[in-house]
C-alpha beads as a LAMMPS data file, in Angstrom:
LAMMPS data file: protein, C-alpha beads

265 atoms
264 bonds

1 atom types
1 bond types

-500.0 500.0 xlo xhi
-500.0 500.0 ylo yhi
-500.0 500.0 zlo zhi

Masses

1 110.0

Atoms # bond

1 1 1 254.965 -36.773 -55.555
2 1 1 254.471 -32.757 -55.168
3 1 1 252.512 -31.172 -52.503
4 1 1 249.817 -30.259 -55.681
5 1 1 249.608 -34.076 -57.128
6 1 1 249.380 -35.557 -53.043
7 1 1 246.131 -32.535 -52.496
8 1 1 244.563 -33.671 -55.747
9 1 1 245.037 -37.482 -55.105
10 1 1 243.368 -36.776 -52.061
11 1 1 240.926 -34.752 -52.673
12 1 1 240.025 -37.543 -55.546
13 1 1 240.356 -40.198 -53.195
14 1 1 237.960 -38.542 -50.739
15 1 1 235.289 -37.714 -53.670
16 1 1 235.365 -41.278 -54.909
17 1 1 233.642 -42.651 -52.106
18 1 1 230.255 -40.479 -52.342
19 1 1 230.569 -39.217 -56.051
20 1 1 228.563 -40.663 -58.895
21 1 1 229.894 -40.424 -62.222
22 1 1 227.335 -40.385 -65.208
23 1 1 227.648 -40.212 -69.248
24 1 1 229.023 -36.616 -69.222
25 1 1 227.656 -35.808 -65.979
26 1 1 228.978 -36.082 -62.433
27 1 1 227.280 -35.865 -58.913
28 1 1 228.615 -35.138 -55.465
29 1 1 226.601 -34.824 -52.288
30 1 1 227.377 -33.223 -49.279
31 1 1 228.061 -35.669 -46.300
32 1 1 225.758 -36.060 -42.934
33 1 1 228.605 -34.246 -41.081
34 1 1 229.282 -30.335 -41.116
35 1 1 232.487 -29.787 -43.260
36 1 1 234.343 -26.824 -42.157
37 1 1 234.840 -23.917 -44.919
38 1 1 237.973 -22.390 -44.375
39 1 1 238.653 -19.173 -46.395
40 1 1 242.337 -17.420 -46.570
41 1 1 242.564 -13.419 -47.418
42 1 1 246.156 -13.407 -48.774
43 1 1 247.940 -11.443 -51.603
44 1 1 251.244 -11.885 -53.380
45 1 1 251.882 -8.229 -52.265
46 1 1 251.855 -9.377 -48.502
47 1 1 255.307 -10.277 -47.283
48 1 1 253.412 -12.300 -44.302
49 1 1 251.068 -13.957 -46.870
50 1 1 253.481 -16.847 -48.255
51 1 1 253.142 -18.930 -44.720
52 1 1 249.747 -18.900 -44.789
53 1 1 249.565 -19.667 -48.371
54 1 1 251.714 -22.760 -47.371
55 1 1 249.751 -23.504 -44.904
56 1 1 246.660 -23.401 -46.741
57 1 1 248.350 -25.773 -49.227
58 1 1 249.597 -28.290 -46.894
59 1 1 246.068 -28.166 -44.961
60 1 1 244.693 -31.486 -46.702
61 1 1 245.946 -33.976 -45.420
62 1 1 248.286 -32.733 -43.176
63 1 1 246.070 -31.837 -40.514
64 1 1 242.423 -32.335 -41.859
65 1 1 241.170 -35.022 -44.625
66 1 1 238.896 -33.560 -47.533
67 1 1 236.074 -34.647 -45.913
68 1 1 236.595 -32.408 -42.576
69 1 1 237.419 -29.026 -44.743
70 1 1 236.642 -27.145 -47.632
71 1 1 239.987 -24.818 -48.375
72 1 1 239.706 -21.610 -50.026
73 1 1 242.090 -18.547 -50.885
74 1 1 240.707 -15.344 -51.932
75 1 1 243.100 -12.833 -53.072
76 1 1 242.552 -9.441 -52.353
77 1 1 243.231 -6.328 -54.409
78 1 1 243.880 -3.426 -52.047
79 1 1 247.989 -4.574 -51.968
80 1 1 248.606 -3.986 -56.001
81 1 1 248.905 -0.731 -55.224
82 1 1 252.054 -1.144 -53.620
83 1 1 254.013 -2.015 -56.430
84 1 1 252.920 -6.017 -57.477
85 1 1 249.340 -6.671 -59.271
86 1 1 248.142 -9.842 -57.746
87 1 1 246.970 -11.848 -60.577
88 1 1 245.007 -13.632 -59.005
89 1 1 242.970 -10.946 -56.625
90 1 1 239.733 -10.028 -57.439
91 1 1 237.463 -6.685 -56.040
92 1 1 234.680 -9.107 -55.456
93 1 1 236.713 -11.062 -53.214
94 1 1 238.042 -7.501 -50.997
95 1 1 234.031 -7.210 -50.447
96 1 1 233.713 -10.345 -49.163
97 1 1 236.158 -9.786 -46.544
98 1 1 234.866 -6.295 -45.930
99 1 1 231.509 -8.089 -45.328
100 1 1 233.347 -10.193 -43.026
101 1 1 234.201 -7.079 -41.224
102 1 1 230.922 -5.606 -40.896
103 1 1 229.741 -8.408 -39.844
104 1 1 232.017 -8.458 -36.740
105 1 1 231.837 -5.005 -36.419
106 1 1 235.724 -5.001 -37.547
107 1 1 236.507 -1.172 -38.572
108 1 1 239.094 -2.865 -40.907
109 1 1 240.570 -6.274 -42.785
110 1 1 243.755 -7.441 -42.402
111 1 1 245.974 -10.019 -44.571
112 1 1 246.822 -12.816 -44.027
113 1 1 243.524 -13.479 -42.618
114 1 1 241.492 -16.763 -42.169
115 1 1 237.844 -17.498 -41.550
116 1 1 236.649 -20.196 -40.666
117 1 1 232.703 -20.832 -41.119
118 1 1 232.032 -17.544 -41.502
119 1 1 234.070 -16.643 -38.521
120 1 1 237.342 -14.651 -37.603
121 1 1 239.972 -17.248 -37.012
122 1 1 242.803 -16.053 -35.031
123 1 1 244.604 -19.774 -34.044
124 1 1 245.124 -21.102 -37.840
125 1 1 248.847 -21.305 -37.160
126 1 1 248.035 -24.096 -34.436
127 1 1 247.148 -27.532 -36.311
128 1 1 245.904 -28.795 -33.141
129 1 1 242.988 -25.504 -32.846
130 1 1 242.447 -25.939 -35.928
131 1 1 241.400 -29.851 -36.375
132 1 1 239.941 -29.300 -32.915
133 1 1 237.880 -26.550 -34.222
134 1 1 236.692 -28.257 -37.049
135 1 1 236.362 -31.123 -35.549
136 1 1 234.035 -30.008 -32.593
137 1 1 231.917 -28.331 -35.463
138 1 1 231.362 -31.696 -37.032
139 1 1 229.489 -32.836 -33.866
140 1 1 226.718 -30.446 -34.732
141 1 1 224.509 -31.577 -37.400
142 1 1 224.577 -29.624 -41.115
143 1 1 221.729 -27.281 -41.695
144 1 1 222.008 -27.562 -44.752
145 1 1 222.276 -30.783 -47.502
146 1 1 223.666 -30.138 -50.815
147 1 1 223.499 -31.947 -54.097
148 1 1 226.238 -30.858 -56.846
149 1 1 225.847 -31.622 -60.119
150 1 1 228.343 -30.683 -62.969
151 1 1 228.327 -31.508 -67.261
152 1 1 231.767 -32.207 -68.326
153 1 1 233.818 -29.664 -69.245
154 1 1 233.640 -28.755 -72.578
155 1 1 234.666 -25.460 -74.689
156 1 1 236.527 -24.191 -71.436
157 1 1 232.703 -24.196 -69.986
158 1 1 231.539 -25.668 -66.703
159 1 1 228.247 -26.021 -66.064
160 1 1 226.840 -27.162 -63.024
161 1 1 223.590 -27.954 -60.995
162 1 1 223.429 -27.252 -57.097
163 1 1 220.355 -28.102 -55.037
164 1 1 220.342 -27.109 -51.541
165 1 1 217.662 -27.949 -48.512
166 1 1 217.717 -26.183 -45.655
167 1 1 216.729 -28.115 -42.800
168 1 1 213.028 -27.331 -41.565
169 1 1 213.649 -25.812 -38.069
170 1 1 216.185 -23.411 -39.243
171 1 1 214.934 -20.049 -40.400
172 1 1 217.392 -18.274 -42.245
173 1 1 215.721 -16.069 -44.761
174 1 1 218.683 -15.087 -46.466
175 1 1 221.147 -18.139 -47.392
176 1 1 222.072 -18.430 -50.437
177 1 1 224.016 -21.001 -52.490
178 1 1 228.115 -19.660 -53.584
179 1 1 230.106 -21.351 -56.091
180 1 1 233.827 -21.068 -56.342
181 1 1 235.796 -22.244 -59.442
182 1 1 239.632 -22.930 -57.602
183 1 1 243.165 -24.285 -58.990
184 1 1 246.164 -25.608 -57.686
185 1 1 249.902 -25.969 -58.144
186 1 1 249.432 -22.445 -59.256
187 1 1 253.076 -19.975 -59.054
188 1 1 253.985 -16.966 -59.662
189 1 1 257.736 -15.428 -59.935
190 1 1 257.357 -12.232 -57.674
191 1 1 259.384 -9.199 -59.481
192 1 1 258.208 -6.619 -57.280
193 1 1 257.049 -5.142 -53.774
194 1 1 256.856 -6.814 -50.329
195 1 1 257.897 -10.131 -52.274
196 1 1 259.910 -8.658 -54.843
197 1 1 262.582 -11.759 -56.069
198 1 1 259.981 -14.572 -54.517
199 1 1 258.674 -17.561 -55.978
200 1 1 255.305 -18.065 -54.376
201 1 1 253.113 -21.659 -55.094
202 1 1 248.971 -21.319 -54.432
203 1 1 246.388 -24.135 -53.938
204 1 1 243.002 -23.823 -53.538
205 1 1 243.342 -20.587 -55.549
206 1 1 239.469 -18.751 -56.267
207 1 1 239.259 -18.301 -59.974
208 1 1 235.646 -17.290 -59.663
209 1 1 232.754 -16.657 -57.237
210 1 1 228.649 -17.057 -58.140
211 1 1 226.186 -16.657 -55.705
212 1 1 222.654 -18.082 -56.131
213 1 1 219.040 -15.967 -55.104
214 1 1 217.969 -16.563 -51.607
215 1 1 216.271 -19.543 -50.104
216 1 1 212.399 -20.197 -51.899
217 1 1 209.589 -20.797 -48.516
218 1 1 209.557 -24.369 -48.843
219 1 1 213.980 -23.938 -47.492
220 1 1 215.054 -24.939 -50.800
221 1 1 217.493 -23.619 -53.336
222 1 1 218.024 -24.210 -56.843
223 1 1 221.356 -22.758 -58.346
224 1 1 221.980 -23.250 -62.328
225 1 1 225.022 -21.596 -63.972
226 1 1 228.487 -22.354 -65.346
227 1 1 231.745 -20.513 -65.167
228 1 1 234.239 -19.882 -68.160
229 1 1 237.643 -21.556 -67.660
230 1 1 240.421 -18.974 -67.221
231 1 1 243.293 -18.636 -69.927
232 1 1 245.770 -20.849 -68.139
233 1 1 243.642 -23.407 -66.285
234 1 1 244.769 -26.718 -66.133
235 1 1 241.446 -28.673 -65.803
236 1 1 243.117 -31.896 -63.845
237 1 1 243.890 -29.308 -61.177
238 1 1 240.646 -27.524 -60.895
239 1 1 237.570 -28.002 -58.956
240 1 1 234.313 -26.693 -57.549
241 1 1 233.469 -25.478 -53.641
242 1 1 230.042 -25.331 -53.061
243 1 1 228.157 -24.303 -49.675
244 1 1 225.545 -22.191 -48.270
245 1 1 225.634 -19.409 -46.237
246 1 1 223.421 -16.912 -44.649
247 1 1 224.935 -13.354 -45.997
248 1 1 223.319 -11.536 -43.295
249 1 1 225.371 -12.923 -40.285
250 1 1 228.547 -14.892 -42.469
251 1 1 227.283 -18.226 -41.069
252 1 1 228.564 -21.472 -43.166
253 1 1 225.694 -23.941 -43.151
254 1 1 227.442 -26.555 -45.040
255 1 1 229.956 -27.169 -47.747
256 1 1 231.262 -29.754 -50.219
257 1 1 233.981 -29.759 -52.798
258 1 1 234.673 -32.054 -55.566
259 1 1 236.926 -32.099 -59.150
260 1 1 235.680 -30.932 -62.060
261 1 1 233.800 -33.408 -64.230
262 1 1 235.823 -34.852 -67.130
263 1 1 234.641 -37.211 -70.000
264 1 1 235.761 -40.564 -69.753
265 1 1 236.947 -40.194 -66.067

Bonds

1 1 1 2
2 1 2 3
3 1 3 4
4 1 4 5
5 1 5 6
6 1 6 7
7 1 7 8
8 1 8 9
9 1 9 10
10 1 10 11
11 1 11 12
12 1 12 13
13 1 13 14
14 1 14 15
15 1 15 16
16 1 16 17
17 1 17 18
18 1 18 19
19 1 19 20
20 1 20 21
21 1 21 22
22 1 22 23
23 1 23 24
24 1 24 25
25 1 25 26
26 1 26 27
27 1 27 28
28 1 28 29
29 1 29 30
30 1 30 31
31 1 31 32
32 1 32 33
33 1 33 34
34 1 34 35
35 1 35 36
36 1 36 37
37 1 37 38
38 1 38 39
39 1 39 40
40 1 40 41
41 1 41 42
42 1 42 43
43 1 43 44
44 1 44 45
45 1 45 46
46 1 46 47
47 1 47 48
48 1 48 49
49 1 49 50
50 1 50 51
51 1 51 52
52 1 52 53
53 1 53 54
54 1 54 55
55 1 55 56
56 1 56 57
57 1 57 58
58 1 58 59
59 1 59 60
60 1 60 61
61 1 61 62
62 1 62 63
63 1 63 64
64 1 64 65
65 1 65 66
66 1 66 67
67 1 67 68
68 1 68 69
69 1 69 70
70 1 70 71
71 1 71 72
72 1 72 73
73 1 73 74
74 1 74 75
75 1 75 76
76 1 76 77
77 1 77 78
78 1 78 79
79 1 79 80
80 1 80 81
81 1 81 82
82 1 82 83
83 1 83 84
84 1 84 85
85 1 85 86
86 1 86 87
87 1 87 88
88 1 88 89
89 1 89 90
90 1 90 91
91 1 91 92
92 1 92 93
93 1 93 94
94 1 94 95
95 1 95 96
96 1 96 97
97 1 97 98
98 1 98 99
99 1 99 100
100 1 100 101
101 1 101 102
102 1 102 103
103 1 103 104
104 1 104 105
105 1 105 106
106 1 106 107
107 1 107 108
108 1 108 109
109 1 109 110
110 1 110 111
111 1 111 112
112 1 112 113
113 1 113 114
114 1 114 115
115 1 115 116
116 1 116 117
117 1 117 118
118 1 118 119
119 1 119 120
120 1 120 121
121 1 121 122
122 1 122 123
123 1 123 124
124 1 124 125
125 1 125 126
126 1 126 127
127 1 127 128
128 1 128 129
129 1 129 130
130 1 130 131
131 1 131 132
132 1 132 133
133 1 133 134
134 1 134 135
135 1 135 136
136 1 136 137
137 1 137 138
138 1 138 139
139 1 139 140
140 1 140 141
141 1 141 142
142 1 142 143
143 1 143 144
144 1 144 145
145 1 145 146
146 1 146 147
147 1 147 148
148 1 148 149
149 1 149 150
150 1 150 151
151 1 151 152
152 1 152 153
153 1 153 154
154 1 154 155
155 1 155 156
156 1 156 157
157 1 157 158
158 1 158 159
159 1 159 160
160 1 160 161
161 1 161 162
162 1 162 163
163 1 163 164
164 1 164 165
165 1 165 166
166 1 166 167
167 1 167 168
168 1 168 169
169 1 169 170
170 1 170 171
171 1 171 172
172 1 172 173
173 1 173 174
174 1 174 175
175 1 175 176
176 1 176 177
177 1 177 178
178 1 178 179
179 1 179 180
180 1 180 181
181 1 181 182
182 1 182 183
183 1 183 184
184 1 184 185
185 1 185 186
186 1 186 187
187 1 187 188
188 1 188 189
189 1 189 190
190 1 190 191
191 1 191 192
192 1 192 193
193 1 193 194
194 1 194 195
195 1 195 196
196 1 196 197
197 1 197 198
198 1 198 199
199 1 199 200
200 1 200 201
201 1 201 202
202 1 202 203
203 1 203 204
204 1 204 205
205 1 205 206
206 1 206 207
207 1 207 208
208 1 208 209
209 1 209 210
210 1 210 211
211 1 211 212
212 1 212 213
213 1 213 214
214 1 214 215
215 1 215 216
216 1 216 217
217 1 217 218
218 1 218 219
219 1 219 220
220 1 220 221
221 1 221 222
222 1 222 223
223 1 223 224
224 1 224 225
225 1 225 226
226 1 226 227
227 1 227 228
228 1 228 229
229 1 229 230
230 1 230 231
231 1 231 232
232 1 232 233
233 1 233 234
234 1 234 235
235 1 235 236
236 1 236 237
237 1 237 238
238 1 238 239
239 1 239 240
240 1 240 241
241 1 241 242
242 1 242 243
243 1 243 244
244 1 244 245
245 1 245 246
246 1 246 247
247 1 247 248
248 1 248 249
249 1 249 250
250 1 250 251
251 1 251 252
252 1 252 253
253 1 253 254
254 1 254 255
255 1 255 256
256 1 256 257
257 1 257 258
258 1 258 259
259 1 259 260
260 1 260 261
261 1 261 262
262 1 262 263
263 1 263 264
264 1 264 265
């Protein structure tokens, strides 16, 4: 079994026991634990990128369970100018990081670089900080619940539902609700720059990033919209992160992840 089929099969595994699956409809809710959101910066243009990009892969369930973690790569654009277009990188996803920055009061960004819950994550290389880390968050209760809803894919659409109640002692004015279409068992053959002659393999791969409006009085959110499938997605290997997060100070309230929704399955 490949690295790709063992994350999906557990990833599916995990979703199975607190997904509900309706005529062309299915439902995932977030658990009564925090799960941790970790997001990689990487680019195919990075010649220190691959390791965490294997890293990232081998994540779930190597060192964390599905459950525990929400894995995400962005890939960032300011590398294709250096001789390899990343594919896969995205301007949206170099503001995000700058946002990271600002947020820290960083005067710069840096790849490879991983956050985790909205924070600056210097010990990802160490399994043991990093299940730790995760693990300690857990302890603290979500302030957040979240209800995912998706349609079954149809016409290369995805539509999907997200409900999200803060809980009523936290104040934070401006979370909002982010979506992120990902793929796995993605590759690329590398022809030029840092990587030039490389094969590189990507999992949890952002193919797309929606944010919702901020949080109504009563601490709810409601989030309605759908993403169009890329031109070489592979729907078995796709799925949807959701979580909320205050954009003001980068703090991860919770998180959940689940496949997409297919017909029949």
């Amino acid at each position: 079994m490949s690295v790709s089929q063992l994350l999906a099969t557990s990833l599916l595994i995990t979703v199975s026991a607190c997904s509900a699956v309706f005529a062309g409809q299915c439902e995932k809710h977030s658990g009564y634990a925090r799960a941790g959101l970790i997001e990689l910066y990487t680019s195919e243009g990075c010649s220190s990128c691959p390791p965490a990009d294997r890293w990232l892969r081998t994540l779930v369930p190597n060192v964390l369970s599905a459950e525990e973690v929400v894995p995400l790569a962005f890939h960032v654009d300011y590398w294709d100018r250096l001789g390899w277009r990343d594919r896969f990188a995205n301007p949206a996803y170099t503001a995000r990081q700058y946002d990271y920055a600002k947020v820290s009061g960083s005067a710069y960004v840096f790849t490879p670089q991983v956050i985790l819950a909205g924070r600056n994550f210097q010990a990802w290389a160490n399994s043991g900080s990093v299940r730790q880390a995760v693990r300690s968050a857990r302890t603290v209760a979500p302030d957040a619940s979240i209800v995912l809803r998706q349609q079954s894919v149809r016409a290369n659409k995805v539509e999907f539902e997200v409900r999200a109640q803060l809980r009523q002692d936290v104040n934070f004015s401006d979370a909002h609700i982010y979506a992120a279409l990902f793929q796995n068992g993605l590759v690329s053959d590398v022809g030029k720059g840092e990587n030039s002659g490389s094969r590189l393999q990507h999992d949890y791969v952002v193919r797309g990033l929606l944010t919702s409006n901020a949080v109504d009085r009563s601490g709810q959110i409601i989030f309605k919209d759908h993403f169009i499938l890329p031109d070489d997605a592979q729907v078995a290997a796709m799925g949807l992160a959701v979580f909320v997060q205050d954009a003001r100070t980068g703090v991860v309230l919770q998180a959940v992840a689940a496949p997409l929704c297919v017909a029949g399955k």
